[in-house]
N, C-alpha and C positions, 0 to 999 in steps of 0.2 A: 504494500500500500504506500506510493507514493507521500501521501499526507501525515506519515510516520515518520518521515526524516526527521532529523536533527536541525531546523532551517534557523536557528539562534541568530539574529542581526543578520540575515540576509531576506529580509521580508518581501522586495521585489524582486523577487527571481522566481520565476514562471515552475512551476513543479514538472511541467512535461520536461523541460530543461536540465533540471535535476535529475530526472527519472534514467531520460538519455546515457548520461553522463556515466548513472551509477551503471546501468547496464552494457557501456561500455567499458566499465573497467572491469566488470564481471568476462565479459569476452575477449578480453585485452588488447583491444584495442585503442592505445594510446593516440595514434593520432586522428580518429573521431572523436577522442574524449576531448582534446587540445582546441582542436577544430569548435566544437561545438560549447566551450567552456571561451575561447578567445571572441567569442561572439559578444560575448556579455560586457558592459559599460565596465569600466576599470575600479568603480568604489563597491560592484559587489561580485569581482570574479571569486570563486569559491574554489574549494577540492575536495575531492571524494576520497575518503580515507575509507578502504578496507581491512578491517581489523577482524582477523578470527582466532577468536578465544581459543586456545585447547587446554584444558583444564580436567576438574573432573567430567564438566559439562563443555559442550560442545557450542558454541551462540557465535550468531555473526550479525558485527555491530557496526551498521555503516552512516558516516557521520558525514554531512552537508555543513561546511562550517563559513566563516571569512576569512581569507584570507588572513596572516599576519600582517600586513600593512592592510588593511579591510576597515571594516564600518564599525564597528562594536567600539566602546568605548574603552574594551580591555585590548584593545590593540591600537586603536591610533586617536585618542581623544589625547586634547593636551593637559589633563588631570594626568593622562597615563604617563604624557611624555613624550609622546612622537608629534615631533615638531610641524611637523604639517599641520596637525590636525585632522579633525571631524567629530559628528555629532550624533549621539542615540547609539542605542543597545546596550546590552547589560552582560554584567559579568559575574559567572556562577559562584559565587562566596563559600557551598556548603558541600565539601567533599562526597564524592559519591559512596556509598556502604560496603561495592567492592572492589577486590582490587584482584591486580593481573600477575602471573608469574614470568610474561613475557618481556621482552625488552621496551623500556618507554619509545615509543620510534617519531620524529618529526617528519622525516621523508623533505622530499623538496619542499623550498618556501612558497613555489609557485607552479603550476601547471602551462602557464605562458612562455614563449620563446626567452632565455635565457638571455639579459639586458649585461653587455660589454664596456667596457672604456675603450678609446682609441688603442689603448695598449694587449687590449686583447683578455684582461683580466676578467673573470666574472664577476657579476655585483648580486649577490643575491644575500638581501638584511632581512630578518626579525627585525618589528616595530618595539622600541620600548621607550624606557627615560633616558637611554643615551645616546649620543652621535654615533656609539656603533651597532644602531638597530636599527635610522632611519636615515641612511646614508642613500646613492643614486641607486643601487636595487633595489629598496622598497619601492613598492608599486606608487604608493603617494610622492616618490619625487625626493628631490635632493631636500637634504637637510644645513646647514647653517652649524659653524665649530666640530667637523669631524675631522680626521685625518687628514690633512694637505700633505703628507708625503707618501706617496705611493709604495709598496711594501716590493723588495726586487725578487725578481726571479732569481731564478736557479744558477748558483755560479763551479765553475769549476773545481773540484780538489783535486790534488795531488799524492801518488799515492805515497804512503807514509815510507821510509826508507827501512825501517822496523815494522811490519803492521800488526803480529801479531799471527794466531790461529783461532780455529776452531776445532774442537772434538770433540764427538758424540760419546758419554761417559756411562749412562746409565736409563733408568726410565723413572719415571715420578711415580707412578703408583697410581696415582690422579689427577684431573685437569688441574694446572696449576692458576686458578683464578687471581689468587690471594697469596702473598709468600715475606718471609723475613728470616733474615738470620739469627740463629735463637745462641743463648748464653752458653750450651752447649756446643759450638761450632756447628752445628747442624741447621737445617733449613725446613724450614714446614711451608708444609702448600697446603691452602684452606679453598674449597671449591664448593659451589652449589649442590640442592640435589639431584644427582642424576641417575639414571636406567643403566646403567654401565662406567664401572671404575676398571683398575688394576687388580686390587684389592681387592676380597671376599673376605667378610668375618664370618665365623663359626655358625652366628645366627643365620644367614645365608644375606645379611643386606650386604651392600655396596657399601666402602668406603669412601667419605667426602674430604678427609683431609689424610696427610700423612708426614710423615717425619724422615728427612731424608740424608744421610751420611758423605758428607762428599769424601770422607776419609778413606771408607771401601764400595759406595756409588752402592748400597744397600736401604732400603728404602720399606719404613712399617707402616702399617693404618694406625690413624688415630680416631677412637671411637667418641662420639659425644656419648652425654651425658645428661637427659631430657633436653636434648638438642633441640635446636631453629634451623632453618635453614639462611645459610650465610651470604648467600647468595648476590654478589657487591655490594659489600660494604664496607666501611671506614675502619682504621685501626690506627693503634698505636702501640709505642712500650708504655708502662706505669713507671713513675717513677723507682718502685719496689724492681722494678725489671722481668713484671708479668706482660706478657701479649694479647693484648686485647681487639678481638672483634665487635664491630659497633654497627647495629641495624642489618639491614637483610632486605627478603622477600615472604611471600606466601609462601605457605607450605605446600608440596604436590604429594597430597596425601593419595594419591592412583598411583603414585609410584615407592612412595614411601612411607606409611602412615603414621611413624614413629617421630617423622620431626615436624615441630609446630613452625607456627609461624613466628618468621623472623624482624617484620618490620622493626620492632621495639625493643631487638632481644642483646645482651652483652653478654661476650663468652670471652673467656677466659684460659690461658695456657701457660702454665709455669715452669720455668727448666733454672739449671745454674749450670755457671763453669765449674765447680765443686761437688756436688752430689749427681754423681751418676744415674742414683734409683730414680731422678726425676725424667729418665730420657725415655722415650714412649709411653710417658700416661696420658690419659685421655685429656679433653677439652672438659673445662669445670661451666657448666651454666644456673650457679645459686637462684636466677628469679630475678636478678636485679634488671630494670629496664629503664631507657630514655624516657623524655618525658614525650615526644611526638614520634610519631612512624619515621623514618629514613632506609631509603634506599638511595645509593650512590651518596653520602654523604663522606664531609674532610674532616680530619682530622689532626688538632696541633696540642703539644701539650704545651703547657704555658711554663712561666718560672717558677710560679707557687706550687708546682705538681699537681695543679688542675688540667683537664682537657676539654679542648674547644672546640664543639661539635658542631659544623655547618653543613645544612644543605639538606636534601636528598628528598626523593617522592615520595608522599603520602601511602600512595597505595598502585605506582606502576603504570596508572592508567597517562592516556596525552597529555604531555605537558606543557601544551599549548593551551589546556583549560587550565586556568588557575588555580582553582578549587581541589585540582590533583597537586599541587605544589607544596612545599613546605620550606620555602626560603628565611628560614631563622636559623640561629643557632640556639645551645645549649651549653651550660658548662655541669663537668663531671667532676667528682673531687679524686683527691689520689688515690680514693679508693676504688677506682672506676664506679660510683655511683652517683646518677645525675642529682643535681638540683632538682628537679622537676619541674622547671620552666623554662619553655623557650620565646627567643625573644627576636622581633623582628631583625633581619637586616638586610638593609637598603640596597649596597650591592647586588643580590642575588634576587631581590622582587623585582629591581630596574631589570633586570638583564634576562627576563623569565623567557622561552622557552630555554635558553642556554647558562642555565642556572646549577646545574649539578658536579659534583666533583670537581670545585673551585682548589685552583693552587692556593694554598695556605703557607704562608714563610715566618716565622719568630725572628724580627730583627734585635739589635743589639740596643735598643732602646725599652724595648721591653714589648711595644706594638707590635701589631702582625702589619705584614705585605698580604694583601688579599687582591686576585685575577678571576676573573670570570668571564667568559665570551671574550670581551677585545678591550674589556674595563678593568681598573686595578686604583685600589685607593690603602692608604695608611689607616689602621682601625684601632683605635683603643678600646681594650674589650671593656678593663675598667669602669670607664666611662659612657661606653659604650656610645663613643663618638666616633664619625668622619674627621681621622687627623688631618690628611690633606687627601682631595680627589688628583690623583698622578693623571697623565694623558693616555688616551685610548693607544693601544697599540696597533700599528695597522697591519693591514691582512684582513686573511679570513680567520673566522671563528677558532678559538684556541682549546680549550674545554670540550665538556662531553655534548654533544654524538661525536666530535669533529677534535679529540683529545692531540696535541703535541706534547709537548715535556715543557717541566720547568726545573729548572736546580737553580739553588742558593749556593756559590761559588764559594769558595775555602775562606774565611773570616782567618783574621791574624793581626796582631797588634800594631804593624809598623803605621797602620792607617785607622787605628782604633776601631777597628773591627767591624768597619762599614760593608756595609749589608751589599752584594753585587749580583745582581739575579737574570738570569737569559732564560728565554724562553721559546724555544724554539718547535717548527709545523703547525699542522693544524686541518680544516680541510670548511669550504663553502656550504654541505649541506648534509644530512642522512640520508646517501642513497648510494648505491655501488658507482654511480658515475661520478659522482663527486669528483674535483679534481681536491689536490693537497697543495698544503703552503708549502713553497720550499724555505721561507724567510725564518732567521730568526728577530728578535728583540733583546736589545740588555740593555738593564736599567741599573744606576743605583740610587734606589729609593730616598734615602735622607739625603742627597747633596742638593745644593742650595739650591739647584734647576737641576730638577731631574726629568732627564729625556730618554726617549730610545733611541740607541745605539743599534741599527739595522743590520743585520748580513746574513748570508745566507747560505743554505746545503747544494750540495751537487742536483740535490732532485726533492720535489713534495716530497711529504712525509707526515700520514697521519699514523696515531698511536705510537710514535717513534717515544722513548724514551731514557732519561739521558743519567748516565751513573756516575757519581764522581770517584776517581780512583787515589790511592795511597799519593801518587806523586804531584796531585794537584789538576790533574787534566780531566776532561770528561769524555765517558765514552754513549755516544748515542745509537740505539740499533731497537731490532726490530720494527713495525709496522707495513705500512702498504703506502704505495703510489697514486692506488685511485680508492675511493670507496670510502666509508666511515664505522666506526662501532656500532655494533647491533650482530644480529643473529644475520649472516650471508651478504653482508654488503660493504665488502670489502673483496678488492683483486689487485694483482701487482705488486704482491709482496718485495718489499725493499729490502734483500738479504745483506746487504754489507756493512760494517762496521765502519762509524765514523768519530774518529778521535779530534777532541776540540780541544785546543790549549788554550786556556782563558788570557795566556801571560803573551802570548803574542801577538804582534797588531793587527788592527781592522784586516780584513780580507785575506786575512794568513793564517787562521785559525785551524781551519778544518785540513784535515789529511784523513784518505779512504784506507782503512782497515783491511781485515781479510774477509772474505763471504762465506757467507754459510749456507750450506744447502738445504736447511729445514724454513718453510715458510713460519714464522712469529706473527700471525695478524694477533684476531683479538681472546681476550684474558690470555696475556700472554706475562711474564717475568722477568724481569734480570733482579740477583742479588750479589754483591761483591761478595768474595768469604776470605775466613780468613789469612789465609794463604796468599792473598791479592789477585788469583784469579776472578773471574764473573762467572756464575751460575746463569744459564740460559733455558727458559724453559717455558711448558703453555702453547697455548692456541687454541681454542677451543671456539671457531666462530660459530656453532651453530646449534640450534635448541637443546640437542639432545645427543652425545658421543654418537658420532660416524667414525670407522676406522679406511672407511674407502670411500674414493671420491665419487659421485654422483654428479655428472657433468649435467647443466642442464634445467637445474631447479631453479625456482626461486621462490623465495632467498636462495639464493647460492648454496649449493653442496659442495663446491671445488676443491674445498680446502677441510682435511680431517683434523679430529680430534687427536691434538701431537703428545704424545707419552715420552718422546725423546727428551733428552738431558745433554744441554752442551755447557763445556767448559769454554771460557773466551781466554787466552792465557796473551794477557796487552804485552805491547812490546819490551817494556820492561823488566819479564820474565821468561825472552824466545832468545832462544839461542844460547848463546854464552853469558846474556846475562843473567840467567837461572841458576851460575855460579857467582854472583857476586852479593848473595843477600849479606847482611848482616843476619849471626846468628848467636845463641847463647845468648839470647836475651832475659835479662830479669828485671822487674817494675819491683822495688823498695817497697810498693803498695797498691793493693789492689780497690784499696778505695777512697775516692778522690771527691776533692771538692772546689766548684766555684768559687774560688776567693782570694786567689794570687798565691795560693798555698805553693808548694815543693814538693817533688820526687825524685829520686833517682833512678838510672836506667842504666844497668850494667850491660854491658855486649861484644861481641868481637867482629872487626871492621876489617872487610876485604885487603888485600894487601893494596896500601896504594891510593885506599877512601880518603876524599879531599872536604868532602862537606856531609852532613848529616841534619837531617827532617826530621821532626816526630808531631804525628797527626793526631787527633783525638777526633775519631768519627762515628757518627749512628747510623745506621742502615734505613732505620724505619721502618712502614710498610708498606709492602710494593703493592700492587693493584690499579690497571685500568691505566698505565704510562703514569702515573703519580708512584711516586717516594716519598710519603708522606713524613713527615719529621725529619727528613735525610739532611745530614748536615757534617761539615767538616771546619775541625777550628786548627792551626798551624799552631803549634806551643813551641814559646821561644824555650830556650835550653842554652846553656853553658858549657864549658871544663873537654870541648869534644878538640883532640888533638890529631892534627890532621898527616897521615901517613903510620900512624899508630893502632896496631892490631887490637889489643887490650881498652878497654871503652871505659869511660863513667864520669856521665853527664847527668846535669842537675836541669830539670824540666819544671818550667812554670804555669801552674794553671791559668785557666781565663781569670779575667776580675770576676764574674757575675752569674748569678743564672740566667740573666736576659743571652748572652753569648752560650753560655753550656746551659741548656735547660737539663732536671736533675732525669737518672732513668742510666741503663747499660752504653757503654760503650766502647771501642775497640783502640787500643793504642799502638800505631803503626810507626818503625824506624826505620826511615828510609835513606842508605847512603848511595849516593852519586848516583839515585834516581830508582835505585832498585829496592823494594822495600822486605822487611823480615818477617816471619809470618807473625800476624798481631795476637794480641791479646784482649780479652775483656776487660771490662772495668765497672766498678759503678762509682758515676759521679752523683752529688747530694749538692 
C-alpha cells in the first residue's frame, strides 16, 4: 500500500512517484529509479532506502525520507544549522522500541548525478551546524566559512630503503573485531556474535573472543560470563590495568540464546605481567551498565582515572533519524562504573549523521582534542565547555561509515609536551563506490593559530589505520581504495604498508613498506607487541563468517572472513638490525608515576651505540581504525655513555597525569633506532 510509506517532510510528492521509485529498486533498476527521482523539484528529491531486517523475524522496512540537504527542519532549517536554510517538518524526538543487529548504513547522500568541482573532486555533504555538512554538494547550494583550501590528491612515495616484511604466523581463533595488548604480552581479540568461530567450547557454542600468544602463535577461547554481545564497541585500560569493553549490540538470540543484549553492557578482563593463573580466564560481566545504549561509541580515560564515554547508537536503527542517535557522553569512574548520566555534546549532535566513533585525544592540558566528520574542537569535560572550535579539516568525511586514522604523535618535553595530531583518509559516502581520501591533516591543537598542515598518501584510503612504533615513526596499513564500513561495501583493498616519519619535512614523510597478501578491509587490527613487531589481523566484512568468496552479491561476498595472523617486522628489526637490540634490560621499578619522579634502567648497548631513546607507550584499544587511548610520551634520561656496552641511565617521568594519564604501560629502549623488547609498567 502505497499510502504506508514513511512520507515525513516530503508532503508534495505524488505517491505514484514514490511507489515507482520503491519498485524500482525492488527490480534494480537504478537508472529508472534516478531517472524518475531527478524528475522531482530539488527541495523535495527523496530516497528509497531498502532495509531488511534479519533477525529472529524477518520485516522489510522501506523508508521515503528527504533528502539530507531536504525540507525537514532536522536537516536544513537554520535552528539546525545548515546555512541555506528552509522551513517546516518535524523531527522525531522519541527513539523507536526496537533496534537492529545490522550495520547502521547511510548509503549515498543522494540518488542525483554526483555534483564535481572543476578539479574533478566529489562534493557530496550531510546538512548540519557546520560548514562541513553544507558545503557545494549539498543539494541546497554553497554554504559561506567552509574550507577554502582544497584537500590534495594522491602524491607519490618512495619506497623505503629498509621496508620491512610480512609473515603469516598463526590464526586468531576468531574475527578479530576488537583487540589490545594485554599485561601478559599477549593479545585478545573480542568479536560479535557469530554462526561460526575457530573455536568450539565443550558446550558446543562458538567462541566470540580469545587470547592469543604471539610467543608460540597458540591461540584459546575466552568464554563470557552472562555475557552481551560486544558487538562495536568502545574500550579502554582502567586505571587498575583491567580491559574494558563498553556498549555493544542486540542480542541474536536464533543464533545464540545465551548472550543478552549489549547496548548498555561493560565487560571486563583482567591479566598481569606477574601472575600467570590470570592468563585464559574468562571475561567478568558483574551487571554494571552505562547510563544510555551505545553502539560505536569512544573512549578516553581522563587524568583523574575516570573514562569519557562518547557517542554511539541508541539502538542500530538510520542515523539519519535523530531519534536513533545518542550524541552525548558519559563519565565512568575508575571503577569502570558510570555516573548514570549522560550529557549532551555539541560536537556530535552538529555533525549527526556522521557522528559515531569520534577521534578522542587527552592533550597535555588536561582537555580533550575531539574530530568528528571534518569538525574538531578543544573540550573541557570539567566544565563541560567548547575551549576553542579548531577549523574544519578538508576533504571528505573522516569518521564512521567513511573511518581514516588518527594518532597523537610522540609528546616529549623539549616542546612541553605539545599535543601534535595527523589525521589521515577517509572516504565521501556509505556505498562500495565510494571513492577515499588520499589526504592527510596535522594539527597542533594548542598553538597560538592552529591550522592544518595538509599532505598526502600515495593513494585513498579508507579504514586505513595508523600505529605508532618504539622509534617515533608511524606505521599506517590496512583498509581499501574504494568503498566504506559496513557489511560488503568495500573493494580494492590497499595491501601495502606505509611508514610516516613525523620528524621529516612536508612532502617527505611517507615511504611504501612491504605488501601483504591478505586483504584487511573491515573489523580489521593492528597491535604493536612487545617485541616491537605489529600484530596484523581481522577482516571480517560481512554479516555473518564466509570462509569462500561468493562473487556477485550484494552486499558484497568478495572478500572472506580472514582467521590469518600477520606479523609486520618494520625496518628496524629486518635484517641485520635484528642484531643490534639493546638487551638485558632491567627497570629499578615496575611502578611509576606522573610527577617528574626517577628510575633507573640497567642494559647492554650494541657495540658501537651512539644514542639511546626510552619510550613510555599505551597501546589502547584497537577497533574500527581507532587506537583508542594510544599514546607515546619520549622520557628524557641521563648517565647513557656512548660507545659503552654496560648501560645505567636515570629516566624521568612526565610532570603530570594530563601527559601520562594513570593505567599499564610498556617501556621501550631504543639505541640507534633499534628498540629492546619492552616491558610493562603501571603508571598512577
Amino acid at each position: 500500500d502505497p499510502a504506508a510509506l514513511n512520507m515525513d517532510g516530503v508532503e508534495t510528492l505524488p505517491l505514484t512517484v514514490g511507489w515507482v521509485a520503491y519498485l524500482a529498486v525492488r527490480q534494480q533498476q537504478p537508472r529508472q529509479t534516478r531517472k524518475r527521482l531527478g524528475r522531482m523539484p530539488a527541495a523535495v528529491k527523496t530516497m528509497v532506502m531498502l532495509d531488511v531486517m534479519q533477525q529472529e523475524r524477518s520485516a522489510v522496512a522501506v523508508h521515503l525520507m528527504g533528502m539530507y540537504c531536504g525540507k525537514t527542519s532536522g536537516h536544513c532549517s537554520v535552528a539546525e544549522g545548515c546555512q541555506s536554510g528552509c522551513a517546516g517538518g518535524t523531527t522525531p524526538t522519541t527513539p523507536p522500541t526496537s533496534s537492529s543487529s545490522q550495520e547502521p548504513i547511510l548509503g549515498k547522500p543522494t540518488v542525483a548525478p554526483l555534483r564535481k568541482l572543476a578539479s574533478g573532486e566529489l562534493l557530496l555533504s550531510f546538512c548540519g551546524k557546520t560548514t562541513a555538512h553544507c558545503g557545494n554538494g549539498c543539494q541546497s547550494g554553497p554554504c559561506t566559512g567552509g574550507a577554502v583550501i582544497a584537500a590534495p590528491g594522491p602524491s607519490p612515495a618512495p619506497a623505503a630503503p629498509t621496508p620491512g616484511s610480512f609473515n603469516i604466523v598463526g590464526q586468531a581463533g576468531v574475527p578479530a573485531m576488537h583487540a589490545g595488548l594485554l599485561q601478559n604480552g599477549r593479545v585478545v581479540f573480542l568479536d560479535k556474535v557469530e554462526n561460526y568461530s575457530q573455536i568450539k567450547f565443550s558446550n558446543g557454542q562458538y567462541a566470540y573472543s580469545a587470547e592469543y600468544d604471539p610467543a608460540t602463535n597458540k591461540v584459546v577461547g575466552l568464554s563470557y560470563k552472562a555475557c552481551t554481545n560486544a558487538f562495536c564497541s568502545g574500550g579502554a585500560f582502567l586505571a587498575d590495568g583491567r580491559f574494558v569493553s563498553i556498549g555493544g549490540n542486540a542480542p541474536l538470540t536464533f543464533i545464540d540464546p545465551t548472550v543478552g543484549d549489549g547496548f548498555k553492557a561493560i565487560r571486563y578482563l583482567s591479566r598481569s605481567a606477574s601472575d600467570a593463573s590470570k592468563n585464559g580466564q574468562s571475561w567478568s560481566e558483574p551487571g554494571n551498565q552505562i547510563s544510555t545504549a551505545r553502539w560505536y561509541a569512544s573512549v578516553q580515560i581522563m587524568p583523574d582515572s575516570t573514562l569519557f564515554v562518547a557517542s554511539g547508537s541508541l539502538n542500530g536503527l538510520d542515523p539519519t533519524v535523530k531519534a536513533n542517535n545518542n550524541p552525548t557522553y558519559e563519565i565512568l569512574n575508575a571503577q569502570g562504573i558510570s555516573s548514570g548520566q549522560s550529557i549532551p555534546l555539541e560536537i556530535l549532535d552538529k555533525n549527526q549523521p556522521y557522528y559515531m566513533y569520534p577521534f578522542i585525544h587527552l592533550l597535555n592540558n588536561g582537555n580533550l582534542f575531539l574530530f568528528v566528520s571534518k569538525s574538531a574542537e578543544i573540550f573541557n569535560v570539567g566544565t563541560n565547555t567548547i575551549v576553542t572550535a579548531l577549523p574544519d579539516l578538508p576533504g571528505d568525511f573522516r569518521t564512521y561509515p567513511n573511518t581514516g586514522g588518527s594518532v597523537l604523535l610522540p609528546l616529549k618535553s623539549s616542546d612541553n609536551y605539545a599535543p601534535d595530531v595527523v589525521i589521515c583518509g577517509g572516504g565521501a559516502y556509505q556505498d562500495i563506490d565510494s571513492p577515499t581520501d588520499p589526504s592527510c591533516g596535522r594539527i597542533k591543537p594548542l598553538s597560538a593559530n592552529p591550522t592544518w598542515e595538509l599532505e598526502s598518501m600515495p593513494e585513498g584510503r579508507g579504514m586505513v589505520e595508523g600505529t605508532l612504533l618504539p622509534d617515533g615513526t608511524v606505521i599506517w596499513l590496512n583498509g581499501c581504495n574504494q568503498g566504506a564500513q559496513g557489511f560488503g561495501v568495500a573493494r580494492n583493498p590497499t595491501y601495502t604498508a606505509l611508514i610516516y616519519d613525523p620528524a621529516k619535512p612536508l612532502g617527505q614523510r611517507f615511504s611504501r613498506g612491504p605488501t601483504s597478501s591478505i586483504a584487511r578491509l573491515y573489523h580489521s587490527v593492528a597491535v604493536l607487541l612487545l617485541d616491537g613487531t605489529l600484530m596484523v589481523a581481522g577482516s571480517n566484512p560481512v554479516e555473518q563468517p564466509i570462509l569462500t568468496p561468493n562473487p556477485g552479491k550484494t552486499p558484497s561476498e568478495d572478500y572472506v572472513t580472514e582467521f590469518r595472523v600477520e606479523i609486520y617486522t618494520p625496518p628496524y628489526l629486518s635484517g641485520t638490525n635484528a642484531n643490534k637490540r639493546p638487551t638485558a634490560i632491567v627497570l629499578s621499578s615496575k611502578t611509576l608515576t606522573a610527577n617528574k619522579s626517577t628510575f633507573t634502567i640497567k642494559f647492554n648497548a650494541p657495540t658501537g651505540t651512539q644514542k639511546v631513546q626510552v619510550s613510555l607507550y599505551h597501546g589502547g584499544f584497537v577497533t574500527h581504525s581507532l587506537h583508542m587511548n594510544h599514546r607515546m610520551i619520549f622520557l628524557d634520561n641521563t648517565g647513557f655513555k656512548a660507545g659503552v656496552t654496560a648501560q645505567t641511565i636515570t629516566v624521568t617521568m612526565p610532570p603530570n597525569r594530563n601527559v601520562a594519564p594513570p593505567g599499564p604501560y610498556v617501556v621501550y629502549v631504543t639505541t640507534d633506532g633499534t628498540p629492546g623488547v619492552g616491558q610493562f609498567v603501571s603508571v598512577s
